[in-house]
C-alpha positions, -999 to 999 in steps of 0.1 A, spaced: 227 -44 200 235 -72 224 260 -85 202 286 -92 236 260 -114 247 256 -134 217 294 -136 213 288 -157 243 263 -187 221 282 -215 218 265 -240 194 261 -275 223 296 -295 216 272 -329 210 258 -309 177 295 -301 163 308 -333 167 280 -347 153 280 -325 122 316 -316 113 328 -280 101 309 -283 71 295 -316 63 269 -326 48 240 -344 66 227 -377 59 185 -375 62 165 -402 85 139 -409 62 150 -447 59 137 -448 99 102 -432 91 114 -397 111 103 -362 109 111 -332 133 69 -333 138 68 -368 146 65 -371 182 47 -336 190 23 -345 165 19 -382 180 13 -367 211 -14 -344 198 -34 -366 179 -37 -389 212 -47 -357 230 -71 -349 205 -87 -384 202 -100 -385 236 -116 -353 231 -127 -369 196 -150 -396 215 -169 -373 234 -207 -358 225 -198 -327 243 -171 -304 260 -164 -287 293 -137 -264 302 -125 -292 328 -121 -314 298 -106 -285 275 -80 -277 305 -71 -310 307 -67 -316 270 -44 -282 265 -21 -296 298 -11 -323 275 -9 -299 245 13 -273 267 35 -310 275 38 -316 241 50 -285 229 82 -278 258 85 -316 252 93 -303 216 118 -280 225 93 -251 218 106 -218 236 86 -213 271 70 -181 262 59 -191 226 42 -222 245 23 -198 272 14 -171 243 1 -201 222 -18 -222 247 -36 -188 260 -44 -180 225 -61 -213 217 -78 -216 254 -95 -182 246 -115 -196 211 -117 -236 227 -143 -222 259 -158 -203 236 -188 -206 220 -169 -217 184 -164 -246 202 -189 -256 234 -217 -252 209 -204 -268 181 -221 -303 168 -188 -315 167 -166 -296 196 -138 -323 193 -130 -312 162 -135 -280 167 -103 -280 192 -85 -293 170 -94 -267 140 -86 -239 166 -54 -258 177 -46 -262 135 -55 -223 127 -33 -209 156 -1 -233 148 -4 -217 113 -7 -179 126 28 -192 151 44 -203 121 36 -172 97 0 -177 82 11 -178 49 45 -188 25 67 -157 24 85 -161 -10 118 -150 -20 115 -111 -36 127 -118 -72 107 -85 -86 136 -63 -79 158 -54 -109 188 -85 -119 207 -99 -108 188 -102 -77 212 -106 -48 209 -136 -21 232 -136 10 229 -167 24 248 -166 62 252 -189 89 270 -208 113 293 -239 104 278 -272 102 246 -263 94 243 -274 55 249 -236 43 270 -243 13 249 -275 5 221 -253 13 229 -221 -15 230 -257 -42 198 -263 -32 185 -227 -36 198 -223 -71 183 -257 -83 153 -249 -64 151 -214 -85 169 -227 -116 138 -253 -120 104 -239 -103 113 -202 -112 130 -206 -143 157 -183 -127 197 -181 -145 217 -182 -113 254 -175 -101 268 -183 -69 297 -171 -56 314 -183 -22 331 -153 -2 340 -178 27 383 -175 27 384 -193 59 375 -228 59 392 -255 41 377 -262 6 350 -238 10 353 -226 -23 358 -254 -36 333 -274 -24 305 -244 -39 321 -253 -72 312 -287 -69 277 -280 -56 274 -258 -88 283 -284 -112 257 -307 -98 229 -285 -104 241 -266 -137 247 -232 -115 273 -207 -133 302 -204 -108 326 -175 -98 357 -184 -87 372 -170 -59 403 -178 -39 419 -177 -3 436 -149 -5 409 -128 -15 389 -101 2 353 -112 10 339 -77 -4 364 -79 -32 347 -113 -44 314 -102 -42 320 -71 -56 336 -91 -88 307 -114 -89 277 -88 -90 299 -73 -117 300 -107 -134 263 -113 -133 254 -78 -146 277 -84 -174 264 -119 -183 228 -110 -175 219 -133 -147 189 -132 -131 198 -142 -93 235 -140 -75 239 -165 -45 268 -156 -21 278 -177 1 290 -165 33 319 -177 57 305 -197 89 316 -200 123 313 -227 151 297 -194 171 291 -160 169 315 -137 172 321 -99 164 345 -103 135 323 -127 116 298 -101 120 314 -70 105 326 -93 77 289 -100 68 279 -64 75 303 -53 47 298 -78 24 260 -68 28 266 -34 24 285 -38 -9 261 -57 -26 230 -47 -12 212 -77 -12 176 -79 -17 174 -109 3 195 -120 33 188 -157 44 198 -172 73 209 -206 70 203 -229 107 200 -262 116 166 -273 133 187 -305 154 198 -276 177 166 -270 188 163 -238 206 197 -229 200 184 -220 163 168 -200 177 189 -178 196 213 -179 169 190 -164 142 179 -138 165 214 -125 172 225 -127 138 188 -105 133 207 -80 153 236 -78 133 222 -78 96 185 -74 84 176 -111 78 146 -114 56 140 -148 65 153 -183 75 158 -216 61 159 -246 87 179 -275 74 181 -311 83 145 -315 89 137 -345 78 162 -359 112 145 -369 143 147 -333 156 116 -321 180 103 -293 160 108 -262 183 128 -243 159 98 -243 136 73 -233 162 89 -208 176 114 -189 151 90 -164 135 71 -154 171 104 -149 184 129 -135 154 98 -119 136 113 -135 105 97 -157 85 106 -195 73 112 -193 39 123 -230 31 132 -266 51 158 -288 40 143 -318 39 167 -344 28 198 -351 10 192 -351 -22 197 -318 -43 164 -309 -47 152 -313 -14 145 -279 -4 106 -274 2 87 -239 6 77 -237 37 41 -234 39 25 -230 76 -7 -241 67 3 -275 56 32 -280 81 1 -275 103 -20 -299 88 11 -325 87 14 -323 126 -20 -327 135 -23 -360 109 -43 -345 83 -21 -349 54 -6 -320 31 -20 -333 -2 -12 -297 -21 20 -303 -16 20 -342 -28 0 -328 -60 36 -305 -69 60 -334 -59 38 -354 -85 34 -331 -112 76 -323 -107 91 -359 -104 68 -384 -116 77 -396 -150 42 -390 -169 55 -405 -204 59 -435 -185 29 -435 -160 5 -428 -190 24 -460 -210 16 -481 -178 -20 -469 -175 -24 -475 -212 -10 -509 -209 -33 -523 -178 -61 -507 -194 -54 -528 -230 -56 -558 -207 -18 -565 -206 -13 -571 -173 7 -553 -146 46 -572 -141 77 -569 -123 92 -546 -140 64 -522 -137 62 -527 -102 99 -520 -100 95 -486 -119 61 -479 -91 89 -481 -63 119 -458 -80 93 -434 -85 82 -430 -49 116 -428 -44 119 -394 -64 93 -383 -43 112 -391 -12 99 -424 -1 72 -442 9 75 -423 43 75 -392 30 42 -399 9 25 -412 38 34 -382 55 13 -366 28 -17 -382 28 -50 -372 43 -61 -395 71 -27 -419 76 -30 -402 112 -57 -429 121 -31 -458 105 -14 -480 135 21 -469 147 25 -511 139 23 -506 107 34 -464 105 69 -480 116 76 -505 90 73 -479 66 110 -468 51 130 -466 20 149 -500 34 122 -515 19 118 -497 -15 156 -504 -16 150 -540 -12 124 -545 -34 144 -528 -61 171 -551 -56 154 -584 -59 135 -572 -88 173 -562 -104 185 -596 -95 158 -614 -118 160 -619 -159 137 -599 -180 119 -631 -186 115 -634 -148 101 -600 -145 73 -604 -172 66 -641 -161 68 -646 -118 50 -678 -127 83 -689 -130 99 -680 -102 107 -714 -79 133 -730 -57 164 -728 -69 154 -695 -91 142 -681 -57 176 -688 -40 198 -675 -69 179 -643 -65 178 -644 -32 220 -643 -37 223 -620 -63 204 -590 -43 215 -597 -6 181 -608 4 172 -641 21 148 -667 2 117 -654 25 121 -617 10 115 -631 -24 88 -652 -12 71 -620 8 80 -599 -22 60 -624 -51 33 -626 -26 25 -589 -21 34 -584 -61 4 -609 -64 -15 -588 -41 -10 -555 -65 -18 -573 -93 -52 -581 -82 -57 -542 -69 -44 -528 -102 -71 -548 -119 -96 -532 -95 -87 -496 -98 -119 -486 -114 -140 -504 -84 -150 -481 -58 -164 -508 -37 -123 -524 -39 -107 -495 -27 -130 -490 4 -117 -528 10 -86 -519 9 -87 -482 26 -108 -505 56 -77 -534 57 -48 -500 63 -71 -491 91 -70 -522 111 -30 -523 110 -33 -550 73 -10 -528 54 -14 -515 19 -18 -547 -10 17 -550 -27 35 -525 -4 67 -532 11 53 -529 46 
């Protein structure tokens, strides 16, 4: 075990400052961001030169995986994972899969999709909850990387798609509030809580709180390990015992993907210590570069099992390889759109709206106002076009305007103005314009910009039904107009 050398990994100082010993990270999706953005800008330029041409060489194949090989140690992806990968996908591009396909442009970029998804594990590798209850989850990690936030997540995230009773239990005596802090975590997502205190052995408190979940018949114990700002050989033979007394059926380690490769090397020491069963990369809906992702299960062996992707309790996300692929390379990840959908969409309300434009009624403010807060439970209008099959091809012009400042301010004009406002925009003029205009921050042009493309939805809501419309409308996104009604 080279557990001297990873005593040496010091997490970079610009990361610890930025997070805090345990804080809880604020998500970018306001600025459009994802850790994919940029490597999968650059690939989708690579591959739309490649795109435009009748056939292939393996002159224009080199040059096209240069830009690839750029891309990926651009994205912090670790050098040998870049070499392994690039070989691997130069082997099936000169062959004949490719050269003699009718398409071979696409055909690269099929072979580029299918090898990111055998990098990043080929398939989901779900948590083992088949062994007898309470199943046990050690969660570990270092400080600063959303662990405690993290374990919340994981029990809402099993409470609500599994159907799972949960306990969680933090075994972290060191830091400040630690215990604490779980408690409140708990609360917010109706997880049962074991208290612990500072003055407690770590294996002492897990001990109790396996014997607590037998005796109240949970299905799942979380517990929540202490964290350090690196690794060292003390934190490690606390874990190791704490493991050993509960024999956990899975052990999870909890990193942050803003530290690039660091994640990396950080999960694979900890590897060495305990036997992780997989990994769970937080804070990646930031403007990180993606390397963590690439690389952590070619180099660690262990799979991804979930990404952070937010702030918000419930934004923890199975990872999926095949559509994180399919995300990069701008074709959309409409599976996982479908579940966001069927989970947080109101359908009592979206079948009252659909009933009421199809009676004729008409389509108002206030209906418009309910369109935005549900995108917002599904993340935003950026994270739905993230989604979408084909937005690749949409302008960066009009990409970038995309952002929940907008929802936000939509929402807020619409809250400024009377119900009789909101049924009737008819009504809306000068000095009504400027009062709401006051009352929700805005200036007298958003209201203006926000009646207008109101106006604009309107009409498409009354066209639904006409194929011919929506081509219209799919053919003014693609020349950088924007969709009708949207804040963008």
């Amino acid at each position: 075990m080279r557990l001297k050398m990873a005593a040496r990994i010091q997490i970079r100082d610009n990361w610890v400052s930025k997070s805090g010993a345990g804080s809880h990270y604020a998500g970018s999706n306001s600025e459009c961001k994802s850790m994919f953005n940029n490597l999968g800008d650059r690939l989708k330029q690579t591959f739309k030169s490649l795109s435009g041409r009748g056939r292939l060489t393996e002159d224009n194949i080199k040059d096209a995986l240069r830009e690839v090989r750029i891309a990926l140690l651009e994205a912090d992806v670790a050098l040998p994972v870049v070499r392994s990968f690039i070989e691997r996908v130069r082997e099936r591009a000169v062959g004949k899969e490719v050269l003699d396909s009718l398409q071979p442009g696409q055909a690269v970029v099929k072979v580029v999709h299918d090898e990111l998804v055998v990098l990043m594990g080929s398939h989901n590798d779900s948590l083992n909850l088949s062994a007898r209850p309470p199943v046990v989850i050690l969660v570990a990690g270092l400080q600063g990387a959303g662990k405690t936030t993290t374990v919340g997540k994981l029990a809402l995230f099993l409470q609500e798609r599994q159907k799972k009773s949960v306990m969680v239990v933090s075994a972290d005596v060191y830091r400040p509030a630690a215990i604490d802090q779980l408690q409140r975590v708990a609360e917010s997502v109706g997880a049962e809580f074991f208290p612990s205190s500072a003055n407690q052995n770590p294996v002492d408190i897990a001990r109790a709180a396996q014997a607590e979940a037998v005796r109240l018949s949970k299905d799942v114990l979380i517990v929540d390990t202490a964290g350090r700002l690196h690794i060292d050989s003390d934190l490690m033979d606390e874990v190791r015992k704490v493991h050993a007394a509960v024999d956990p059926v899975e052990t999870l380690f909890v990193v942050d993907s803003m530290t690039g490769q660091d994640a990396v090397v950080s999960a694979k020491a900890f590897d060495e210590a305990l036997p992780l069963t997989g990994v769970i990369l937080t804070k990646t809906d930031g403007d990180a570069r993606g390397g963590a992702a690439l690389s952590l299960r070619e180099v660690t062996g262990k799979p991804i099992k979930f990404l952070g992707i937010g702030e918000a309790m419930d934004a923890l996300e199975a990872f999926h390889p095949e559509r994180v692929a399919s995300r990069i390379l701008g074709m959309g990840d409409v599976l996982t759109l479908v579940e966001e959908i069927e989970r947080k969409v109101d359908h009592d309300k979206a079948q009252k709206l659909a009933a009421k434009v199809k009676k004729g009624k008409g389509f108002d403010l206030e209906d418009f106002r309910e369109q935005m807060l549900q995108m917002e439970q599904m993340g935003g209008l950026a994270s739905l076009v993230d989604k979408l099959p084909g937005m690749g091809k949409v302008p960066n012009s009009v990409l970038n305007q995309i952002g929940d400042k907008q929802t936000r301010q939509v929402v807020a004009i619409i809250n400024s103005m009377t119900p009789h406002e909101r049924s009737f925009p008819a009504v809306i003029r000068g000095s009504r314009k400027k009062r709401i205009a006051k009352g929700s921050g805005t200036e007298v042009q958003d209201v203006n910009r926000l009646l207008k493309q109101f106006s604009q939805m309107q009409k498409m809501m009354k066209k639904m039904g006409n194929k011919k419309s929506m081509m219209r409308m799919m053919g003014q996104m693609r020349k950088g107009g924007g969709m009708p009604g949207m804040p963008f």
